[in-house]
C-alpha positions in Angstrom: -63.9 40.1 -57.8 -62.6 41.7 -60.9 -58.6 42.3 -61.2 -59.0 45.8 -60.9 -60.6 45.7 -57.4 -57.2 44.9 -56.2 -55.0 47.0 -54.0 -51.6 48.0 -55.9 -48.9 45.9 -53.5 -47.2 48.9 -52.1 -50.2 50.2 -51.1 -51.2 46.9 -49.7 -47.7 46.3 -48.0 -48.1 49.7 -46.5 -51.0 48.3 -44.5 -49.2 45.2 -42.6 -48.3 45.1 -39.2 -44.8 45.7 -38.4 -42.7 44.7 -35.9 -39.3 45.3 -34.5 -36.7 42.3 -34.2 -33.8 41.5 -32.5 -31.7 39.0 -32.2 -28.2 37.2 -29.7 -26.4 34.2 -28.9 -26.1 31.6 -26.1 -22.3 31.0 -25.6 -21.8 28.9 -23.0 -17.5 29.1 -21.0 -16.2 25.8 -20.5 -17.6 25.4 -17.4 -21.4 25.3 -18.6 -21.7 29.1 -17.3 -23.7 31.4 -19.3 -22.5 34.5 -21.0 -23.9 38.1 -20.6 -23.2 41.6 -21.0 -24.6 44.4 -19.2 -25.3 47.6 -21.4 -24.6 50.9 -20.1 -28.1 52.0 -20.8 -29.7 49.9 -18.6 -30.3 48.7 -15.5 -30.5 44.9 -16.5 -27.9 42.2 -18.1 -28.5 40.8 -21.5 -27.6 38.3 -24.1 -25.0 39.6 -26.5 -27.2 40.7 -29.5 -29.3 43.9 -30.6 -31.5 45.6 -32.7 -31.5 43.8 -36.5 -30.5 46.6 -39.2 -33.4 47.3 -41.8 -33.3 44.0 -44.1 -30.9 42.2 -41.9 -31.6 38.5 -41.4 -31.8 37.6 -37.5 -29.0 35.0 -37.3 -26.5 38.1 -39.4 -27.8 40.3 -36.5 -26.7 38.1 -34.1 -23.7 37.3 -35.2 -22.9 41.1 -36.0 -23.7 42.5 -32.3 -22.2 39.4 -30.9 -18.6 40.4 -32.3 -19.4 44.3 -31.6 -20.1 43.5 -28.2 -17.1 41.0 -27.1 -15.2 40.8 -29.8 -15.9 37.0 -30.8 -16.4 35.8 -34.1 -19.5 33.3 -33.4 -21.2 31.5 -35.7 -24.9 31.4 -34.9 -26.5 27.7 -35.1 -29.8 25.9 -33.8 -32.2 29.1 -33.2 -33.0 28.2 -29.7 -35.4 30.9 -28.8 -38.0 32.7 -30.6 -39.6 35.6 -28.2 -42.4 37.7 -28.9 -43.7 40.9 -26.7 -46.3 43.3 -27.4 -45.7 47.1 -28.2 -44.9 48.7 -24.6 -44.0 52.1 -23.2 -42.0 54.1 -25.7 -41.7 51.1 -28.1 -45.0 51.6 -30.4 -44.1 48.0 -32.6 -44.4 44.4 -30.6 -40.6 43.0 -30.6 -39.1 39.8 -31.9 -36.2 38.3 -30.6 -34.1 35.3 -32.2 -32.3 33.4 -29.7 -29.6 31.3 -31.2 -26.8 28.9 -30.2 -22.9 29.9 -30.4 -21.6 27.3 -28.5 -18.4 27.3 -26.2 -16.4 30.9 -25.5 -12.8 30.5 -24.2 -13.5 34.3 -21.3 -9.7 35.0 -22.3 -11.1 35.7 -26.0 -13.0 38.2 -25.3 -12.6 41.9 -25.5 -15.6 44.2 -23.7 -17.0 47.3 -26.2 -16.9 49.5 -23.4 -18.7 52.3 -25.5 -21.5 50.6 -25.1 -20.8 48.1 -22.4 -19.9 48.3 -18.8 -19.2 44.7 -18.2 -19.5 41.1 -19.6 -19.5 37.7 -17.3 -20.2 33.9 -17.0 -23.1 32.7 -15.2 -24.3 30.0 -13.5 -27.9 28.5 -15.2 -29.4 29.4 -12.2 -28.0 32.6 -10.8 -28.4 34.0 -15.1 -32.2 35.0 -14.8 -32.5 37.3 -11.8 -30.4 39.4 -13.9 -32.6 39.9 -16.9 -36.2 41.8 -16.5 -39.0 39.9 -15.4 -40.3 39.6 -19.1 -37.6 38.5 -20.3 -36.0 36.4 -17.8 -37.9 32.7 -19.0 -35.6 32.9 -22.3 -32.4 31.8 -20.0 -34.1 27.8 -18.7 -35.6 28.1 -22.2 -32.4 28.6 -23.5 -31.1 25.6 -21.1 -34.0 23.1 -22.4 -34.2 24.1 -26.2 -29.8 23.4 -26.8 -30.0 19.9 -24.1 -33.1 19.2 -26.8 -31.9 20.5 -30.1 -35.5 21.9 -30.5 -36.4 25.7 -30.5 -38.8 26.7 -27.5 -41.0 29.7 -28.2 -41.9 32.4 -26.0 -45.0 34.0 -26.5 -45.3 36.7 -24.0 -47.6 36.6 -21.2 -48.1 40.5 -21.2 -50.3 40.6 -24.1 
């Protein structure tokens, strides 16, 4: 194939898949309970984390939405969780989502974003996954096994 039968990169670039990714924290309260916040725009409780920001790096995103959400300064560690999901409903792009390890929280540290939260509490392992989705409840024993191993667990989704 002769050099010119090549694509010019941002037309070739243009061409990839894309995908959207997100990113939280497991912080655990002395008692080994597990963190989570429940967002006012939906019905289910969550991780503290979000959407990445266009060029943000998943661990900065977790970090960032971790101290937007309850007011922590966390320093993401072992990436515990890497979770993948098809393109569903109104989300056209499959999703991403980082999964990573902030260690202890002292609950008197934290301070609730209620703009965008309506509450934040400690869970125990096994009560934690009947509040998340169906699809996205496994992360919470993955979670569990991936920090007690020091290994990251991934998550492809059964949905695709």
């Amino acid at each position: 194939m002769r050099s010119n039968d090549f694509v010019p990169p941002a037309q070739y670039y243009a061409t990839l898949p894309a995908v959207h990714v997100s990113a939280g924290v497991l912080l655990t309260d002395p008692a080994d309970r597990v963190l989570l916040v429940k967002p006012n725009y939906r019905p289910h409780w969550a991780f503290p984390g979000g959407i990445a920001d266009d060029g943000e790096a998943p661990h900065h995103c977790a970090q960032r939405e971790a101290a937007e959400e309850t007011g922590l300064t966390v320093a993401p560690g072992l990436l515990l969780v890497v979770d993948w999901a098809p393109a569903a409903g109104d989300r056209h792009r499959p999703i991403m989502n980082f999964l990573f390890d902030a260690g202890t929280a002292d609950p008197d540290d934290i301070v609730v974003q209620d703009t965008e939260l309506d509450d934040v509490a400690f869970f125990d392992w096994d009560a934690a996954p009947a509040h998340f989705p169906a699809n996205t409840a496994a992360r919470i024993p993955a979670a569990r096994q991936a920090r007690k191993d020091a290994r990251t667990i991934y998550l492809p989704s059964q949905r695709a």
